[in-house]
C-alpha positions as CSV (number, residue, x, y, z in Angstrom):
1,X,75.6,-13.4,203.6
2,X,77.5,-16.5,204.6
3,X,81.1,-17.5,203.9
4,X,82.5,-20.8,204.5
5,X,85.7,-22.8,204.7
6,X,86.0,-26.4,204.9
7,X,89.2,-28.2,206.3
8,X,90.2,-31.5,207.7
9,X,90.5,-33.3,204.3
10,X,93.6,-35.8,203.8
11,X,94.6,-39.4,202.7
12,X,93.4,-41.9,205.3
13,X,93.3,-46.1,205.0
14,X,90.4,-47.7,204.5
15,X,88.5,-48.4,208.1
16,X,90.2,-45.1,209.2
17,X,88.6,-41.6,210.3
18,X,88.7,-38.1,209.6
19,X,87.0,-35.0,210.7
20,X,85.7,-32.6,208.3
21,X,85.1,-28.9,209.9
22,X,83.5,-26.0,208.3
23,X,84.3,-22.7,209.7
24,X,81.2,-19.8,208.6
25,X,80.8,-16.4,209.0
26,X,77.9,-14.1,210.0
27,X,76.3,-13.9,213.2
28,X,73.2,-15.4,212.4
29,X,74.9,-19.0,211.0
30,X,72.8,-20.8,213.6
31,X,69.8,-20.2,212.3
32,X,71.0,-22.0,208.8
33,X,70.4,-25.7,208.3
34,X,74.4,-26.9,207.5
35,X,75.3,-29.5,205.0
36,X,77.8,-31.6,203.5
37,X,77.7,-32.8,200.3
38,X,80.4,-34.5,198.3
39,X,81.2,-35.3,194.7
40,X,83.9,-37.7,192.9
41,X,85.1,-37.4,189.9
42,X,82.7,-37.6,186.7
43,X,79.6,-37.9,189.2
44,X,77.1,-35.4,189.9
45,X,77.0,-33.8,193.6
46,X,74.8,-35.8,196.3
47,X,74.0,-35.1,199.8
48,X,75.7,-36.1,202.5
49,X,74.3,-35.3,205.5
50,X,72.7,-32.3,207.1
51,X,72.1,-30.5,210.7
52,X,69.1,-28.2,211.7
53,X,69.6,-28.7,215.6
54,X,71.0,-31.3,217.8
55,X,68.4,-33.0,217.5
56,X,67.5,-31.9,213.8
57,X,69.8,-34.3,211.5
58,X,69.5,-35.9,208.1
59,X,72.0,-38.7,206.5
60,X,72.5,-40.4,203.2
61,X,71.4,-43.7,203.7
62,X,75.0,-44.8,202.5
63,X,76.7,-42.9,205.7
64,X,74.3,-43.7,207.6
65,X,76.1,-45.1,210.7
66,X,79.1,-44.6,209.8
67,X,79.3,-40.6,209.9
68,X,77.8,-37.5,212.3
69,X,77.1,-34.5,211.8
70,X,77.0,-31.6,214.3
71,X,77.0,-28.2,214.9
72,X,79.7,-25.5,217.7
73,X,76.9,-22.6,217.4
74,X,79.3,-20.8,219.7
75,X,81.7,-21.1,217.3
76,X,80.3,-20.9,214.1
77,X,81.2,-24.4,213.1
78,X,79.7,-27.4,211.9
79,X,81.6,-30.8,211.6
80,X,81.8,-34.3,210.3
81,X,83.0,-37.0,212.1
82,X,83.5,-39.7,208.8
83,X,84.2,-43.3,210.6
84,X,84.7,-46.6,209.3
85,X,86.0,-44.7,205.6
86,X,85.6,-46.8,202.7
87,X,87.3,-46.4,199.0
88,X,84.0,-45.3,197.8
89,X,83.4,-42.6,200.2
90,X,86.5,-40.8,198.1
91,X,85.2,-37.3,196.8
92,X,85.7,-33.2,197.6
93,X,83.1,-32.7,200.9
94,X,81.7,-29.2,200.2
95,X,79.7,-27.3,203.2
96,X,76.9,-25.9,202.5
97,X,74.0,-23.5,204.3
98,X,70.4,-22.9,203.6
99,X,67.4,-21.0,205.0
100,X,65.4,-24.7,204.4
101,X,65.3,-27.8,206.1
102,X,64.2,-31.1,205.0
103,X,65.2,-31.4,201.5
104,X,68.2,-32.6,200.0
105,X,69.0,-31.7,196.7
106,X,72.1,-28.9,196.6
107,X,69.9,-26.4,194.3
108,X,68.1,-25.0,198.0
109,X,71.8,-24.2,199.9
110,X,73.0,-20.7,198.2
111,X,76.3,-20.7,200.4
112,X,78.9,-22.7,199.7
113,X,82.7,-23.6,201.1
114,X,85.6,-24.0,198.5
115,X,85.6,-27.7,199.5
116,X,88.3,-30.4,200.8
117,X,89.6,-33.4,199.0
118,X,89.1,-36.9,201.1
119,X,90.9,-39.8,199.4
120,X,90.3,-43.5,201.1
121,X,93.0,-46.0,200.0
122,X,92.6,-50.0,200.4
C-alpha cells in the first residue's frame, strides 16, 4: 500500500515557477514508477510526466522543456519543478504510483494523492 500527499500548489504569474512535491509512504516507494498528472476543469485527466529512475523519465510533449520530474528515494519523495508556467498549464496536479512503466494512461497507477490546485494568471 501507498499513500501520497501532494503540496506546493499556489497562484503564480505567467513565466513564473513552482515546485510540486509529493510526499509517499511505504518502504518500498522506490520501486514504483511516480507520476503527475493534472486535470482542469470540465477536461478529462492527462499525463504529465513520469519518473522510473534518474535516468528513467517520460513527459507530455506540452511540458516538455519546460518541467522536470525527479525522485529523493531517501526520502520518499518525488517532485516537479514547473518552469516557464503558462495560463494553460492551470489544473489540480495529482501524484500518482504504479507497479508499470512506460504507459501513460492514469487507469495503470492504483495510488493516488488528494491533489494541489496550480492557477497561472496573465
Amino acid at each position: 500500500q501507498v499513500q501520497l500527499v501532494e503540496s506546493g500548489g499556489g497562484l503564480v504569474q505567467a513565466g513564473g515557477s513552482l515546485r510540486l512535491s509529493c510526499a509517499a509512504s511505504g518502504r518500498t516507494f522506490s520501486l514504483y514508477t511516480a507520476g503527475w498528472f493534472r486535470q482542469a476543469p470540465g477536461k478529462e485527466r492527462e499525463f504529465v510526466a513520469a519518473i522510473r529512475s534518474s535516468t528513467s523519465t517520460r513527459y507530455a510533449d506540452s511540458v516538455k522543456g519546460r518541467f522536470t520530474i525527479s525522485r529523493d528515494n531517501a526520502n520518499n519523495t518525488v517532485y516537479l519543478q514547473m518552469n516557464s508556467l503558462k495560463p494553460e498549464d492551470t489544473a489540480v496536479y495529482s501524484c500518482a504510483a504504479s507497479s508499470i512503466w512506460g504507459l501513460t494512461t492514469p487507469r495503470v497507477y492504483p495510488y493516488w494523492g488528494q491533489g494541489t490546485q496550480v492557477t497561472v494568471a496573465l
